[in-house]
C-alpha positions in Angstrom: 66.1 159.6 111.7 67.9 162.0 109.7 72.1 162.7 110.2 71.3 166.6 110.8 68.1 165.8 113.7 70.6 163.0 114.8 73.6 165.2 115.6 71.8 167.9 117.1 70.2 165.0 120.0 73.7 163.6 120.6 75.1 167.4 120.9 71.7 168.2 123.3 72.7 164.9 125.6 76.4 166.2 126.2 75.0 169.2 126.3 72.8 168.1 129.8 75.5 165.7 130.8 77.6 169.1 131.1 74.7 170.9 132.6 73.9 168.7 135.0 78.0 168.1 136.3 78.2 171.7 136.8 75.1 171.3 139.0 76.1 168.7 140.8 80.0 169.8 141.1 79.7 172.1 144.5 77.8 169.2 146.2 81.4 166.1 145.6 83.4 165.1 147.5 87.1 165.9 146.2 87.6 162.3 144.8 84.3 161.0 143.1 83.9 157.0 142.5 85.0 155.7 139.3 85.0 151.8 139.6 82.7 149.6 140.7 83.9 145.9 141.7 81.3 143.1 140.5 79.5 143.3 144.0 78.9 146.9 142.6 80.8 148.4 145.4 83.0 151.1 144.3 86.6 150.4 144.4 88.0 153.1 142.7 88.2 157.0 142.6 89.7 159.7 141.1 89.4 163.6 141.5 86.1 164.9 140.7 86.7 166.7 137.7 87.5 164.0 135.7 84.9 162.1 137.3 82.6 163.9 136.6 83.5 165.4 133.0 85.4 162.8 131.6 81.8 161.2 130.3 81.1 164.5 128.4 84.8 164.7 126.8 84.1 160.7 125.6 80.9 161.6 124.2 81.9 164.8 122.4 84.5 162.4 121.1 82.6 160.1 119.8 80.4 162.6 118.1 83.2 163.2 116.1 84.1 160.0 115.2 79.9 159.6 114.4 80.5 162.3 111.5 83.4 160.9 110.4 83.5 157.7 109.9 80.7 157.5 106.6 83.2 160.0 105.2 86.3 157.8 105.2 85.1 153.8 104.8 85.7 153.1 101.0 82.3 151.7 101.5 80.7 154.5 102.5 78.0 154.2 99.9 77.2 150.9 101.8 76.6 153.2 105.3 74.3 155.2 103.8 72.1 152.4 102.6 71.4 152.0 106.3 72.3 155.3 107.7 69.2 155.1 109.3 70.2 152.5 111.8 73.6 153.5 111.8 72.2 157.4 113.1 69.7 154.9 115.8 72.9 153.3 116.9 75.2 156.0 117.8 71.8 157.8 119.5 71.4 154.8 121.7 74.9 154.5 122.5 74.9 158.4 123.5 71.8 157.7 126.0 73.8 154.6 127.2 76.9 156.7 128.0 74.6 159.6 129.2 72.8 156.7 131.7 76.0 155.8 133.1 76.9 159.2 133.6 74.3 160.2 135.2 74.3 156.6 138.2 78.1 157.9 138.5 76.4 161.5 139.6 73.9 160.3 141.7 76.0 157.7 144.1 78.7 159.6 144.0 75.8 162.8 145.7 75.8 159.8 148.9 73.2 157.8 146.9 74.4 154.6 147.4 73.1 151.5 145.5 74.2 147.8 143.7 75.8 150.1 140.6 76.1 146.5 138.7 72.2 145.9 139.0 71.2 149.4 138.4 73.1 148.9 134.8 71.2 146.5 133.8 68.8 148.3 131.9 71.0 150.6 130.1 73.2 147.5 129.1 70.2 145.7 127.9 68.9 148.2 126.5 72.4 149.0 124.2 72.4 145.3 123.1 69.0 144.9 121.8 69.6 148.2 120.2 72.6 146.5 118.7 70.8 143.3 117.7 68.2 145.9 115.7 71.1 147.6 113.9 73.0 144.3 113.3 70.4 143.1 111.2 70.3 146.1 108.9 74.0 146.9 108.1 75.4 146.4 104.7 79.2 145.3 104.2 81.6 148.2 105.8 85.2 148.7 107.5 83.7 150.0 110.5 80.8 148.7 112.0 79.4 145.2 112.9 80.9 141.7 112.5 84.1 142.0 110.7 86.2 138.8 110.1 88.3 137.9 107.0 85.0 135.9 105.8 81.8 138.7 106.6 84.4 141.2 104.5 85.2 139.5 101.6 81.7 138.2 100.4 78.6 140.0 100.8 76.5 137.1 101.7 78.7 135.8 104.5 78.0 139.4 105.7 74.1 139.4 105.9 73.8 136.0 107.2 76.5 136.7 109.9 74.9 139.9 111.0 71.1 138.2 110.4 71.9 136.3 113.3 74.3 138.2 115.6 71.3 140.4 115.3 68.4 138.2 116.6 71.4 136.8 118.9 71.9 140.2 120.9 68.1 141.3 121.2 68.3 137.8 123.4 71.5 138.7 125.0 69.4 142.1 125.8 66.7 140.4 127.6 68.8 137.9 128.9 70.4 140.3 130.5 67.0 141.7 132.7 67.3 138.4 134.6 69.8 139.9 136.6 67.0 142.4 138.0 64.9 138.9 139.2 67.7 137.2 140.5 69.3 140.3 142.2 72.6 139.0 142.5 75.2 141.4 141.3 77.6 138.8 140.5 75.1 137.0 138.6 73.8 140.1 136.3 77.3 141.0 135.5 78.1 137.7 134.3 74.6 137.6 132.8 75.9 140.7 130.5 79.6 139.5 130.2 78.8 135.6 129.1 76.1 136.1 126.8 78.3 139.1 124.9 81.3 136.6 124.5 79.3 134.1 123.2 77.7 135.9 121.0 81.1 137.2 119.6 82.4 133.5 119.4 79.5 132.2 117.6 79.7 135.1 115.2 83.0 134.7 114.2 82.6 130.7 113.9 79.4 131.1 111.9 81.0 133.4 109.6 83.3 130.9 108.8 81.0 128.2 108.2 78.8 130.1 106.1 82.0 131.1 104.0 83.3 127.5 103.3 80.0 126.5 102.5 79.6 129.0 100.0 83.3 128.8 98.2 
């Protein structure tokens, strides 16, 4: 997936996220839910507008910071060896955000439901996404493992990010056992656990892989 086909999706999701929050606007109450507890019982609100919009504003954020990023990283020439899975990445993320926006919209319209288990599939859905990208990414300041070892020695990077790869698409559908058990406080720490893990190993393996080598 081109940059160009790429932008215009992620500018077409904000685009119904803002669509859609005009739709729903009439039909809040003056302070939407904004914070759901691990139970997935909301917990916290704030006034509608920003509960409803705030999403959008992220989003067109980080459409920004999608374009600019290649532009600034001194290895930018690296980014564009995989800009293909970089441009998968960021469109995944924008349907992740646009996912969430849209649960926050629909409880908030007297829908109510376990918000924790009904993020499940987005979340799993964002790490094997991750995993897939992971495995692809060349050496940059920007994106993917980045420890004193993965950014000094090209090697140490692919390795790393061979396995943090194949290490989230399990954390992914590790994650869908929360939708068998059913347990809210279990498929939150079904998310949470695996991620931290993953991030631990990462790092560790990194430097293991760096000693060896030097």
């Amino acid at each position: 997936m081109n940059t160009k086909t790429t932008t215009l999706l992620c500018f077409a999701i904000i685009g119904v996220a803002v669509i859609t929050g005009a739709f729903a606007y009439p039909y809040l109450p003056a302070e939407v839910a904004s914070h759901w507890n691990a139970r997935g019982v909301a917990d916290d609100y704030m006034p509608k507008f920003w509960g409803i919009f705030l999403m959008p504003i992220v989003m067109f954020v980080l459409l920004a910071v999608y374009r600019i990023v290649p532009a600034i990283d001194p290895l930018r020439k690296n980014i564009e060896s995989f800009r293909s899975y970089y441009n998968l990445f960021w469109l995944v993320l924008f349907l992740f955000f646009f996912a969430i926006f849209l649960l926050i919209v629909i409880w908030n319209l007297g829908y109510m439901f376990s918000f924790t288990l009904f993020i499940i599939p987005p979340i799993a859905a964002l790490f094997y996404a991750i995993g897939a990208v992971l495995e692809h990414t060349k050496r940059n300041w920007f994106m993917g493992i980045r420890t004193p070892w993965t950014l000094s020695d090209d090697t140490v990077w692919e390795k790393t990010h061979k396995l943090a790869g194949r290490l989230f698409k399990i954390g992914g559908l590790f994650a869908l056992t929360g939708l068998i058990i059913r347990d809210s406080a279990f498929a939150l720490g079904a998310i949470i656990v695996p991620a931290m893990a993953i991030a631990l190993i990462s790092v560790v393996y990194s430097y293991i892989v760096y000693r060896q080598k030097h």
